[in-house]
VMD Tcl script that draws the C-alpha trace (Angstrom):
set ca {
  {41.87 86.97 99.52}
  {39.36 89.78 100.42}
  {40.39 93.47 101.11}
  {38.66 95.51 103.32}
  {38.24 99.18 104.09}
  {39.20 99.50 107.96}
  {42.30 97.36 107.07}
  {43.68 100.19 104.08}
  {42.09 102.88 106.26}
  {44.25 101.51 109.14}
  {47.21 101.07 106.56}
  {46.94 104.72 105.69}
  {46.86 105.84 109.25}
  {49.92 103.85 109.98}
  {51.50 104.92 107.21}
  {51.15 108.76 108.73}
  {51.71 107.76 111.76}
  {55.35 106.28 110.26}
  {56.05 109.59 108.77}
  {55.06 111.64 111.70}
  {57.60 109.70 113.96}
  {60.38 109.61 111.58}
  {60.71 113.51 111.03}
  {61.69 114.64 114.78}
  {63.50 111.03 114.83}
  {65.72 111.43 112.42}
  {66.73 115.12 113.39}
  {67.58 113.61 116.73}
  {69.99 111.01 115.10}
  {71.24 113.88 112.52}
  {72.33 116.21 115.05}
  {74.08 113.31 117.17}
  {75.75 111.84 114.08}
  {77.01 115.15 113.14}
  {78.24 116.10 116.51}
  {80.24 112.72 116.65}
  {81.55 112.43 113.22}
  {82.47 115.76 112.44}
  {84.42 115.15 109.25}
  {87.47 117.50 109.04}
  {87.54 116.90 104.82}
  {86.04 117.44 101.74}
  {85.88 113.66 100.98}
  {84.99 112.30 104.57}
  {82.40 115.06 104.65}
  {80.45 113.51 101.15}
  {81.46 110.09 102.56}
  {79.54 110.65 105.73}
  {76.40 112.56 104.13}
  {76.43 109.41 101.77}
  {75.95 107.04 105.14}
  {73.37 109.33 106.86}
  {71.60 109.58 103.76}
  {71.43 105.57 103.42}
  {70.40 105.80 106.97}
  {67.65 107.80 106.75}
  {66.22 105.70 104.00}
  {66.46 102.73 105.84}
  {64.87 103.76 108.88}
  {61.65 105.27 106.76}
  {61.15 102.12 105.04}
  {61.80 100.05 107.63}
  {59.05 102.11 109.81}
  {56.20 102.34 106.72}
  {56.93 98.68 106.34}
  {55.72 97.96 110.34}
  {53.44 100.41 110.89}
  {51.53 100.58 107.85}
  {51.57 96.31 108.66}
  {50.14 96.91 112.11}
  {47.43 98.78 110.90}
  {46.51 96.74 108.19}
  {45.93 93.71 110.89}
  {44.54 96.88 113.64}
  {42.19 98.00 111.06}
  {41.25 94.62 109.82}
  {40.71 93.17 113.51}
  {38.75 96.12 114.07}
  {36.56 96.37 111.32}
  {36.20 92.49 110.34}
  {36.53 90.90 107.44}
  {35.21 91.48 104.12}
  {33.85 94.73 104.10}
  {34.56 95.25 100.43}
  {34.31 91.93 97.54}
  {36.99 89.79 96.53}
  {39.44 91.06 93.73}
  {40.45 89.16 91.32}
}
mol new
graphics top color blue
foreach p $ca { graphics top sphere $p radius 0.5 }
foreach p [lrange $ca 0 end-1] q [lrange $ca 1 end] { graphics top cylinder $p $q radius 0.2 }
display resetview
């Protein structure tokens, strides 16, 4: 299997890109889930920060895991194969 620059380059640049989107994202589902679910006690209110949390972390890994993926295949398409030599 041979590894190539413009495919990690394009892995790192989806990789930002994943982080960029996810930041106003997930204020945008934050503020709705809040507004929604406002939990009236003590125990709902760790309940429910337990499930957003969980939900954040899905969605960031879930969007690293396909965009840094696209890039890797961009960036390889793009700058061909082989550009560095096998590891092994």
């Amino acid at each position: 299997m041979e590894y190539s620059l413009p495919a990690w380059i394009g892995a790192l640049v989806g990789t930002i890109v994943a982080v960029a989107i996810y930041v106003p994202a997930i204020r945008l589902l934050d503020r709705r889930k809040r507004t929604q679910n406002g939990p009236a006690s003590l125990e709902q209110r760790d309940e429910f920060e337990e499930k957003l949390s969980i939900m954040r972390r899905l969605i960031l890994g879930l969007d690293i895991a396909i965009l840094a993926t696209l890039g890797y295949w961009i960036g390889k398409a793009i700058g061909g194969p082989g550009a560095l030599p096998p590891l092994r």
